[in-house]
C-alpha positions in Angstrom: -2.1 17.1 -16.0 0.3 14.1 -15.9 2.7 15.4 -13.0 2.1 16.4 -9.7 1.3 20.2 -9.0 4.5 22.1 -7.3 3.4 25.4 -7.7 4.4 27.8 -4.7 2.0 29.7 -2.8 4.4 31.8 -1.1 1.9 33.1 1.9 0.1 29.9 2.5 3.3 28.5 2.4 4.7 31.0 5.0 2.0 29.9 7.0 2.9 26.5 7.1 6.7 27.2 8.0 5.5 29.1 11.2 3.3 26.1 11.6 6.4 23.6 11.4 8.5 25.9 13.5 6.3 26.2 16.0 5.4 22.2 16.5 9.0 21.3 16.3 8.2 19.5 12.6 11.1 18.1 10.0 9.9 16.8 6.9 12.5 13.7 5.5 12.7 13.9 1.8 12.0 10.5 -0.4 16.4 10.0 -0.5 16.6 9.8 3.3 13.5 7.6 3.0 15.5 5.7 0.8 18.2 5.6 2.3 18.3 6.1 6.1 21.6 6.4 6.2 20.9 10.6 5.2 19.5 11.3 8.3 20.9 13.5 10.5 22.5 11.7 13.5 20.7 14.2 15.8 17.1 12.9 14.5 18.4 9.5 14.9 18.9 9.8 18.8 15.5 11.7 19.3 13.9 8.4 17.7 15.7 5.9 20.7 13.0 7.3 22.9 10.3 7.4 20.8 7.7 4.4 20.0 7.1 3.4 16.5 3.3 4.6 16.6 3.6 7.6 19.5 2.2 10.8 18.0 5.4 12.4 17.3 6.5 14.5 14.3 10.0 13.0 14.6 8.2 9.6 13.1 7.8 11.4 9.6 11.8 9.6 9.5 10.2 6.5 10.4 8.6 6.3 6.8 10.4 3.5 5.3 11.1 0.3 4.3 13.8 0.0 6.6 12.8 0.3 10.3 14.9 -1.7 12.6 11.4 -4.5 13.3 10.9 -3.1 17.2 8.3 -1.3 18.9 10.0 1.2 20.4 13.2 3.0 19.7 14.3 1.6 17.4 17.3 2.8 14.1 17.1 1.9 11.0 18.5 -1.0 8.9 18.2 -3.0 6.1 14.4 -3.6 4.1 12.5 -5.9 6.4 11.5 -9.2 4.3 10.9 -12.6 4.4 11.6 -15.6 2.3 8.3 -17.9 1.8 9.6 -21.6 1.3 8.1 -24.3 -1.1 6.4 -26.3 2.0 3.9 -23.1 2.6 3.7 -21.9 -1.3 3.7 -25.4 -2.9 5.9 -24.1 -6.1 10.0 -24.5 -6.5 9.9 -20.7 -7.4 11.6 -18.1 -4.7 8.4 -15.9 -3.5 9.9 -13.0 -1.2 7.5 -10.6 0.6 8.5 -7.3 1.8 7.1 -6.8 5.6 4.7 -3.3 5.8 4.1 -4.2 9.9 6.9 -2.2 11.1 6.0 1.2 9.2 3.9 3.6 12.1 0.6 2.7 12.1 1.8 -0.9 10.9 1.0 -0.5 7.6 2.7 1.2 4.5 0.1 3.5 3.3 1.2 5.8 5.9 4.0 6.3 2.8 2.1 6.8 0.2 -0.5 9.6 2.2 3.1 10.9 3.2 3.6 11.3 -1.1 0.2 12.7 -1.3 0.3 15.5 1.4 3.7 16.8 1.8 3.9 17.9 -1.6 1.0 20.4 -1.0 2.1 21.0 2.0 5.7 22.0 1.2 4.5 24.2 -1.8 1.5 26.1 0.4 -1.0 24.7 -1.4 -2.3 23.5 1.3 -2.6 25.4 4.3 -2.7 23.1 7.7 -3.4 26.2 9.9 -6.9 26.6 8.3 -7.9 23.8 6.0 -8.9 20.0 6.9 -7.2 16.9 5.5 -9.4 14.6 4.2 -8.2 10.9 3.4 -10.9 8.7 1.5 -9.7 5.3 2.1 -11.1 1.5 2.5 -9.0 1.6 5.2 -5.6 2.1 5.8 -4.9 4.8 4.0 -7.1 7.3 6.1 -5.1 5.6 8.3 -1.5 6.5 7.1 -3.7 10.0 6.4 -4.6 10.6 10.0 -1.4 9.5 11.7 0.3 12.1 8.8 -2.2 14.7 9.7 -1.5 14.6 13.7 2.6 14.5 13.2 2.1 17.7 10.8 -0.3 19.7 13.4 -3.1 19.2 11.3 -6.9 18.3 11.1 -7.9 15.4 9.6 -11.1 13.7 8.4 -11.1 9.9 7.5 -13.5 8.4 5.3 -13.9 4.5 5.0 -17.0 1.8 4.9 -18.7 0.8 7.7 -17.9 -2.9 7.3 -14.2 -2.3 8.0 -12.5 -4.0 10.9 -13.2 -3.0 14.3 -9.2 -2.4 14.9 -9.1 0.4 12.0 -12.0 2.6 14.0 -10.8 2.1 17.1 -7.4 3.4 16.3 -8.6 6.5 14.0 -11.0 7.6 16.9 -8.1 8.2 18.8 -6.0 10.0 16.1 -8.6 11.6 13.2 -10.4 14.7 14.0 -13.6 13.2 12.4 -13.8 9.8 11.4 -16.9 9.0 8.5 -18.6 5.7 8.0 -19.8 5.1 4.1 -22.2 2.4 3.2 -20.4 -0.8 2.9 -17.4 -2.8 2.8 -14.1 -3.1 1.2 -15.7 -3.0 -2.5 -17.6 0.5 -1.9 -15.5 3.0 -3.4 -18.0 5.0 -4.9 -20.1 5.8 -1.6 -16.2 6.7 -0.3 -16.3 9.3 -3.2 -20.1 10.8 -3.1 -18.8 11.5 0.4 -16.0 13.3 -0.7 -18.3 15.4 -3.3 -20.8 16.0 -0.2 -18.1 17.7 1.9 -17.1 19.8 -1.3 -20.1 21.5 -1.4 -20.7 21.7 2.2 -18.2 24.9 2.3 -15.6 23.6 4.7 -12.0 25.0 4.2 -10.4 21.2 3.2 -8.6 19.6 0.8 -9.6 15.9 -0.3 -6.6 13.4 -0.7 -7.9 11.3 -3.0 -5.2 8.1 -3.0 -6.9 6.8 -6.4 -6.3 10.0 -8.2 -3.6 11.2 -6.3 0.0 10.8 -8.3 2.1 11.5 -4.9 0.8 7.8 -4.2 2.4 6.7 -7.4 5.8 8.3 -6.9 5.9 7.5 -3.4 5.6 3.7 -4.3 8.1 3.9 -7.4 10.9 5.7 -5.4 10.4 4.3 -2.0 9.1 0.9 -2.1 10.4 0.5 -5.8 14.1 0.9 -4.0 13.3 -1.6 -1.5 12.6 -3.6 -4.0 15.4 -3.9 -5.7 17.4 -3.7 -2.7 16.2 -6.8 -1.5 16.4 -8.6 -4.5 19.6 -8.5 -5.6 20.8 -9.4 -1.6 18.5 -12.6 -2.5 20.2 -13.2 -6.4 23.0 -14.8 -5.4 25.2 -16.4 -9.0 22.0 -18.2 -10.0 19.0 -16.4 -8.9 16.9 -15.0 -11.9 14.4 -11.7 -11.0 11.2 -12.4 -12.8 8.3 -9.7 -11.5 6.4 -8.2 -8.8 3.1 -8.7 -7.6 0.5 -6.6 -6.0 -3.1 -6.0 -5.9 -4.2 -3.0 -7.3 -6.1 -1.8 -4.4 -5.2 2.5 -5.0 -2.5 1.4 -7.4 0.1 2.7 -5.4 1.9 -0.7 -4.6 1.4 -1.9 -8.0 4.1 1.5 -9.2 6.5 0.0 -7.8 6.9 -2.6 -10.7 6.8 0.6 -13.3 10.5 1.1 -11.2 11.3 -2.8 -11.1 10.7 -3.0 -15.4 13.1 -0.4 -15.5 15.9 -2.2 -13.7 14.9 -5.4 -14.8 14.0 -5.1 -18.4 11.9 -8.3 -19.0 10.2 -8.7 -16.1 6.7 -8.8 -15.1 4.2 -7.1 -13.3 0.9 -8.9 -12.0 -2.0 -7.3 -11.0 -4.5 -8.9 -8.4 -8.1 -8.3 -7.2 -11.1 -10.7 -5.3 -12.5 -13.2 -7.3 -15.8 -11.9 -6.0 -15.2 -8.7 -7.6 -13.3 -9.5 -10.9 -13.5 -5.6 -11.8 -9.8 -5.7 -14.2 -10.9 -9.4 -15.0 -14.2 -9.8 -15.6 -15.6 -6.1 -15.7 -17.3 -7.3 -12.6 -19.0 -5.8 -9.6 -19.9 -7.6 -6.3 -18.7 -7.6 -2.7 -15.6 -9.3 -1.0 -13.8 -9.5 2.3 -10.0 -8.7 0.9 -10.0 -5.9 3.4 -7.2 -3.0 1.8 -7.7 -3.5 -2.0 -10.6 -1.4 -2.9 -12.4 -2.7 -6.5 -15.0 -2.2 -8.8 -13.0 0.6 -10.8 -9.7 1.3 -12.2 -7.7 3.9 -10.7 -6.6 6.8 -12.1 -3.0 6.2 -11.2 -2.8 2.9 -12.3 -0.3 2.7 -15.4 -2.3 0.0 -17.3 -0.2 -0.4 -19.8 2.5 -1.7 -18.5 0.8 -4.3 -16.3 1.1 -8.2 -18.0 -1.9 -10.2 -15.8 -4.3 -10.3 -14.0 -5.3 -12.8 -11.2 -8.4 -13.2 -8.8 -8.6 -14.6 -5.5 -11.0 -15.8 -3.8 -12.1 -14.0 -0.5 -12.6 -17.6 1.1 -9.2 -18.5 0.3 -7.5 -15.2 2.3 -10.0 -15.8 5.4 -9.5 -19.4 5.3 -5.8 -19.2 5.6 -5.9 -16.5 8.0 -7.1 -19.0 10.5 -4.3 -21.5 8.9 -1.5 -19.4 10.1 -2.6 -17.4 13.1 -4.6 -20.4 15.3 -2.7 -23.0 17.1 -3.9 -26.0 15.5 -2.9 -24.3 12.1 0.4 -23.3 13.1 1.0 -26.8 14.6 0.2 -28.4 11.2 1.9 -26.1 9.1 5.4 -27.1 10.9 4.5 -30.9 10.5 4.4 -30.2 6.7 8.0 -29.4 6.8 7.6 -25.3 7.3 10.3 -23.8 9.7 9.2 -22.9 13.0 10.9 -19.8 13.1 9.0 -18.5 10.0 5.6 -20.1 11.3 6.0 -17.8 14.7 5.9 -15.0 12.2 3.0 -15.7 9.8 1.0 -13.4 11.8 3.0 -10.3 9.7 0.6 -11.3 6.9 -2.7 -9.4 6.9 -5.7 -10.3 4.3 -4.0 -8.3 1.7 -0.7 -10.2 2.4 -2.1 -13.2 2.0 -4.4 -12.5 -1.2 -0.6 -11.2 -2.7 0.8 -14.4 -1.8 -1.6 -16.5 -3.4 -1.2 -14.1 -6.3 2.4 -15.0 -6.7 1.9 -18.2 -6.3 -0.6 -18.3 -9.0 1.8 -16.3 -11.4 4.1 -18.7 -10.3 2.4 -21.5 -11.5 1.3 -20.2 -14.6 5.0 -19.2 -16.1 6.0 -21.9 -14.5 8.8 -20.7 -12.5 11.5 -23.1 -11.3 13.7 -22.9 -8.0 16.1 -19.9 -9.4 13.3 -17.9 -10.4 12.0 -15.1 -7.8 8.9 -13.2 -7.4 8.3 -10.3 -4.8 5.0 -9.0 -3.5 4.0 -6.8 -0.5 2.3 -7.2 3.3 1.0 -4.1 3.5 0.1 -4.7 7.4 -0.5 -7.6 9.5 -2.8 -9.6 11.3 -2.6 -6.8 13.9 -5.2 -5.4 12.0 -7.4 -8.3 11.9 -7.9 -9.7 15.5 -11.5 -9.2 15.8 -11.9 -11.0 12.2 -10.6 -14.3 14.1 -12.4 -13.8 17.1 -15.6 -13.5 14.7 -14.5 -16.7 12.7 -14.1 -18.7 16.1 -17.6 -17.5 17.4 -19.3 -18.2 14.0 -17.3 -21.2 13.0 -16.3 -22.6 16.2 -12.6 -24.2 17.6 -10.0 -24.4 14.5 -9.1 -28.2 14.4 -5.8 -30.0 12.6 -8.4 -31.4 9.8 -9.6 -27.7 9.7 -6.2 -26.7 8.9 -5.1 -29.7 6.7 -8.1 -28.8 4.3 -7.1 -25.6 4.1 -3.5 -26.1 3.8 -4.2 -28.3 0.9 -7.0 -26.4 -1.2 -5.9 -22.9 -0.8 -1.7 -23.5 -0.6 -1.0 -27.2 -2.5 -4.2 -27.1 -4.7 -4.0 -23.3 -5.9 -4.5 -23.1 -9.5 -4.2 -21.1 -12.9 -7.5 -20.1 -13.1 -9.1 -17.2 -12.7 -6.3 -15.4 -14.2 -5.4 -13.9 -18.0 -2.4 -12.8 -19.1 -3.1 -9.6 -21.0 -2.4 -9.0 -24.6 -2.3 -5.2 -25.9 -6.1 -5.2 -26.6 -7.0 -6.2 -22.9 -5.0 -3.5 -21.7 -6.5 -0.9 -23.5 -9.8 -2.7 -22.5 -8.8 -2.2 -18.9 -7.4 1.2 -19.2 -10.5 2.3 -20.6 -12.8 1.4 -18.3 -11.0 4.4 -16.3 -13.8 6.8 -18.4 -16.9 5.1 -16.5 -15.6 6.4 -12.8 -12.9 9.0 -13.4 -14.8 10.8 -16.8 -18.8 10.5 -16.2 -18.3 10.7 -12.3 -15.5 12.4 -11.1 -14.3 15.2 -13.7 -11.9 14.1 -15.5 -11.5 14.0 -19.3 -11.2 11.5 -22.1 -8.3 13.5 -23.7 -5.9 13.0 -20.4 -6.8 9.1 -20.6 -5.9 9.4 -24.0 -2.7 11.1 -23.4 -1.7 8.2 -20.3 -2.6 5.9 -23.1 -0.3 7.0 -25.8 2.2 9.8 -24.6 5.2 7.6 -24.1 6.5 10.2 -21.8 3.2 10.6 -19.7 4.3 8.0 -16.5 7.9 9.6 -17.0 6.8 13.1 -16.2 5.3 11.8 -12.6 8.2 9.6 -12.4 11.0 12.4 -12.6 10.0 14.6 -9.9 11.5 13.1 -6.6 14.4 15.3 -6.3 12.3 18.3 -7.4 9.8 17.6 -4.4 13.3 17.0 -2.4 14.4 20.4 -3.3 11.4 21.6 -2.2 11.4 19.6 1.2 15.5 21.0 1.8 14.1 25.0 1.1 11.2 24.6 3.4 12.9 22.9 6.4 15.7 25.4 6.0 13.0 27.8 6.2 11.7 26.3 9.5 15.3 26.6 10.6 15.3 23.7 12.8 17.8 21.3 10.6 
């Protein structure tokens, strides 16, 4: 089916109010994620003594775009972002990045496992008094899953590859109920979901949140982030400015909705899809293995509206690692202000993680190709930060040794000056369908689906609408059970 599931299960549901009542739990709805501003004023003074990762149910509110960019009590504001100038992109065009860091858990899949599990949860389909939550992820989505899990009083069990970074198991042994290791790195989704069929069988009482198949990602990303996106760019218009597209890799192709929302507002514009050069999967039909860490590959998501996506652009894993040591070691930093890029916005290059970076070079790629002048503006993602990534630059420095200023004046001028058009096609209506039909290979012959729904995605111009509509039918949903809870 096209939209997502709200049928009520009024017992399992009753379960879950008691639930709620009894561990003090509010659920926001997607307009007060939106829009801050809709919060109650009580909620708002609980969260002045509350840290922006403590394991508190009041941090469902702290789900947003729009997170005042502290640690620890902090309100709520406008969307955090950043302007990245010509010195550090090498093109005129206006590349703005919205800042994931100061979501809880530092990184915006906490969102989108919030669009996946409060919908189930809010309905009684899924029942957190007896069932597990499991979150298949390369990473920060088991994450987001986990944290989600713990704020709603319920168990959780994260799935990601072993090759992940050292940060993302540290934190979920803390916070998961069981964390699983699959074969791998950042390019084994399949392992993630032979895992997921393993525990199906295994008779468990769970429910599997699968973010690639899961449409509560999609929405999530259109309303919420979608929103933000807008907000920010007209702020950034000004009488000249001219809104050309978003950017994103496609990762669970969650982000990447939030361009379904931008076409809509800015009829013309474009949407660009990225993945790793070393696993060209939309591209090239690819395989292989990269270190992109948080964009998944070697299949095409369920959720991802193909159709409405206009290119596709690979980067090369050696370019994101390669620039993470640009813009996080001292040398780097030093050289990067020498080349004319402000100080202020140096000190704060550490809010892009790998996937940040592999967006920028996306954009700048896009950029380059539609050659895009000094009005024109592009906007792309951090979905976390370096935060995430510490142990990858101690591992660099042991493998690599001290990062020098002819280290960094290489890099700066191969991966940022010298970026190029290749490795990138701008799709006509047969690669599209190409693309979206490579969904049968994981979704049909592996996973259960049928040809006849990717059919329908394909050519029921009303397919993406039907997902896209029910916000305010999930918020209704949200208002009846808190009010049911009785602590509004």
């Amino acid at each position: 089916m096209s939209t997502i599931d709200l049928t009520v299960h009024k017992d399992r549901r009753a379960r879950a109010v008691q639930r709620a009542r009894e561990r003090n739990i509010i659920i926001p709805t997607f307009a007060q994620m939106k829009d801050p501003s809709k919060i109650p004023a009580r909620i708002k003074e609980e969260l002045r003594g509350i840290g922006l990762w403590d394991v508190h149910p009041r941090n469902l509110f702290r789900i947003t775009w729009k997170n005042e960019p502290k640690a620890s009590g902090g309100g709520f504001g406008g969307v955090n972002w950043l302007e990245l100038p010509p010195a550090l992109t090498g093109v005129p065009a206006r590349i703005i990045v919205l800042v994931g860091k100061w979501f809880p858990t530092g990184a915006h899949k906490v969102g989108a496992a919030f669009g996946c599990l409060v919908p189930r949860l809010v309905t009684g389909q899924f029942d957190p008094t007896t069932q597990k939550a499991v979150w298949p992820s390369t990473g920060n989505f088991c994450r987001g899953g986990a944290y989600d899990s713990a704020l709603l009083a319920c168990t959780s069990i994260a799935i990601l590859p072993e090759g992940m970074s050292k940060e993302r198991f540290d934190w979920l042994s803390k916070i998961a109920g069981e964390v699983i290791k699959t074969p791998g790195s950042e390019s084994n989704v399949k392992e993630i979901f032979d895992k997921c069929w393993e525990l199906r069988k295994s008779g468990e009482d769970l429910m599997i949140f699968n973010q690639f198949d899961e449409f509560g990602n999609y929405l999530w990303h259109y309303e919420v982030t979608g929103h933000a996106m807008e907000e920010v760019v007209k702020q950034a218009l000004g009488p000249r400015g001219v809104y050309r597209g978003m950017v994103s890799a496609t990762g669970s192709a969650g982000t990447i909705a939030s361009g379904d929302y931008m076409k809509q507002v800015f009829p013309g514009s474009v949407i660009v899809a990225s993945e790793a050069l070393q696993c060209p999967t939309l591209l090239e039909n690819g395989f292989g293995a990269h270190r992109i860490e948080g964009i998944g590959d070697k299949h095409v998501p369920w959720i991802h509206n193909v159709k409405n996506t206009d290119m596709v652009v690979a980067i090369d894993d050696n370019a994101v690692v390669s620039l993470a040591r640009l813009f996080n070691e001292p040398a780097g930093r030093r050289y990067l202000v020498s080349k004319g890029v402000p100080e202020q916005l140096v000190a704060n290059l550490d809010l892009l993680g790998f996937s940040g970076i592999s967006n920028v070079l996306s954009a700048i790629k896009a950029a380059k190709y539609y050659e895009m002048g000094e009005d024109d503006i592009l906007v792309t993602v951090l979905t976390d930060s370096m935060e995430l990534y510490q142990s990858r630059l101690k591992e660099m420095h042991a493998e690599y040794g001290e990062y020098s200023e002819r280290d960094a004046a290489a890099d700066y001028a191969r991966w940022l000056m010298q970026q190029s058009t290749d490795n990138l096609l701008e799709l006509r209506y047969e690669d599209r369908r190409r693309v979206h039909n490579l969904k049968y290979f994981t979704w049909v012959e592996q996973q259960g689906k049928t040809y006849e729904e990717i059919l329908r995605m394909w050519n029921e111009r009303d397919y993406w609408a039907g997902v896209q509509q029910q916000a305010d039918e999930i918020d209704a949903l949200i208002e009846e059970f808190n009010a049911e809870v009785g602590l509004v």
